[in-house]
Residue, then its C-alpha position, 0 to 999 in steps of 0.5 A: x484490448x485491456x490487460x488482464x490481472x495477470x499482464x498488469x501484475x507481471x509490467x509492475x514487476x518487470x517495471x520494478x525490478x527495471x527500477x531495482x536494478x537502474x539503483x545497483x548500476x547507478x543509472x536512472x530508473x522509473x517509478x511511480x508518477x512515471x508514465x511510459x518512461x521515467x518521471x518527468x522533474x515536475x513529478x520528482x517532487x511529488x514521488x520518491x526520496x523527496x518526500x522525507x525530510x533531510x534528517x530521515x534521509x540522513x538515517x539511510x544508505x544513499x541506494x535505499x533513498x534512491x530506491x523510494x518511489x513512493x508518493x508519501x512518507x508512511x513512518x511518519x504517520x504511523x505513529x511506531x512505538x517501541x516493541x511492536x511489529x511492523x509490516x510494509x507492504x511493497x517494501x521496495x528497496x527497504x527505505x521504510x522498512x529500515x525507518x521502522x526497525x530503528x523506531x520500534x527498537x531491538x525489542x520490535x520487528x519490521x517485516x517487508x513483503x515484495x514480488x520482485x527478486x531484484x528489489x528484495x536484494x537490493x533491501x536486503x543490501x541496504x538493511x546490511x548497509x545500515x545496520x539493521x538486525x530487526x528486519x525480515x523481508x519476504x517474498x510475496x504478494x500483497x494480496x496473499x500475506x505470508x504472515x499468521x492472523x493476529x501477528x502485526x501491530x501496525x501495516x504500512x505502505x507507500x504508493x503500492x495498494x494502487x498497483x494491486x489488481x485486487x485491492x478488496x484482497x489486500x484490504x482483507x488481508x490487512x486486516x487478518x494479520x493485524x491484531x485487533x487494535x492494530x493500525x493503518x498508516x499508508x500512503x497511496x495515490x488516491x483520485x478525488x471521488x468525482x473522477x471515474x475509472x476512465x477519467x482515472x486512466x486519462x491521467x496516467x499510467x496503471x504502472x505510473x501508480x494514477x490508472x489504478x487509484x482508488x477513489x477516496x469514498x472507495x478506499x473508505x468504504x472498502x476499509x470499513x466493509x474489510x473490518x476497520x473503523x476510525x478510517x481516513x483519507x486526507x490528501x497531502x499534494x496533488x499528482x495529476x488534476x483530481x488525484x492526490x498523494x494521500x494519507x490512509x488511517x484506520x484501526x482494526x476493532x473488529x473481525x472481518x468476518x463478523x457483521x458488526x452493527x456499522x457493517x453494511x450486512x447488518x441492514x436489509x438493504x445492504x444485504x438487498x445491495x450486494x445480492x443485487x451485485x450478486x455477491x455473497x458478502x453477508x455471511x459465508x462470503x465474508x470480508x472479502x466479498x464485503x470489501x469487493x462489494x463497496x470497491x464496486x469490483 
């Protein structure tokens, strides 16, 4: 029988907190790219610490680089400015968190959102350890930001949308806390469009970051339905046939909530599509229902 939301949830947390605390006492741990155990050498180089280069590692105390299980290197991307503010979404052990303090400066602020204790303290201990002021971290989830509409300039995230149970959630919430014009950076698992679900699930593990993945035409519609445009998905290494460790852009330009003209809402025959789906997108629904309508969930 298939997990529930709330089984699946709960093994992301224990798998992470497990991770957490494998960092504290110096042993190994498991992450993403990791199927019933702990990542195998050959996906090594495809999660994790590796994936930034030796003059960021350089910046950071040994325990948070030990603690990146993520597919990709968000800062790099997200083109951080002096002074703005900074949210990273399943901030583990704070490795992005603490390289986004240090570039938006003592005038800016990074935010790091988890649900896991365990995780929260260890990114609370390195932020200390690398003497870092500029850093909030919260406990949460990505699907419930606990932060005001309008507040954050630039969202972030490494390999963590995947493990959500409702990502058209987390698309919509991304897009109430930015401000209009604020900017995606993420980096994610993300399976190539000719692999269904099942295909998907062959591949790997929900908690290993493969099971869960978006597709790539699915991850652009369902940003675009939450309120974003300028939206792209560009695959930087592969992790298992047909999934890709990928970049995700995009630019909030708009309210969700509001049926602009590229909005699939704004035709009759997207509106006939989603009422089909039996979804209320168009009008009250809103933008999360928009964005559950193109995810097809």
């Amino acid at each position: 029988m298939a997990a529930t939301a709330e089984e699946l949830r709960e093994e992301v947390r224990r798998r992470y907190a497990e991770s957490a605390r494998a960092v504290t006492e110096g042993i190994d741990g498991c992450g993403c790219g990791s199927g019933s155990c702990c990542a195998d050498g050959e996906s090594d180089a495809k999660f994790g610490e590796a994936l930034y280069d030796a003059e960021r590692r350089g910046e950071l105390p040994e325990a948070a680089t030990l603690a990146s299980l993520g597919c990709g290197n968000p800062t790099a991307v997200a083109e951080l400015r002096e002074g703005e503010t900074v949210l990273d979404l399943g901030s583990g052990g704070g490795i992005d968190v603490i390289l986004s303090a240090k570039r938006v400066g003592p005038r800016g602020v990074a935010y790091g959102l988890d649900m896991t204790d365990e995780m929260l303290a260890l990114a609370q201990q390195n932020a200390r350890d690398a003497d870092v002021t500029n850093v909030h971290f919260l406990k949460g989830m990505i699907e419930e930001i606990p932060l005001p509409a309008d507040s954050v300039d630039v969202v972030i995230s490494n390999c963590v949308i995947n493990l959500s149970t409702d990502k058209a959630a987390v698309l919509t919430e991304i897009a109430r806390v930015l401000k209009p014009g604020g900017r995606v950076g993420v980096g994610d698992v993300v399976a190539e469009d000719r692999l269904s679900a099942d295909e998907r699930a062959k591949r790997g593990s929900y908690v290993g970051c493969i099971a869960g993945a978006l597709s790539r035409g699915e991850y652009l519609a369902g940003l675009e339905a939450a309120g974003f445009e300028e939206v792209s998905v560009e695959f930087t290494h592969e992790v298992a046939d047909g999934m890709h460790g990928a970049i995700v852009k995009a630019v909030k330009t708009r309210e969700p909530e509001h049926d602009s003209p590229r909005s699939p809402c704004a035709s009759s025959a997207g509106r006939l599509l989603y009422s089909r789906r039996g979804l209320f997108a168009c009008g009250e629904g809103g933008g999360r229902a928009r964005a559950a309508a193109a995810l097809g969930r």
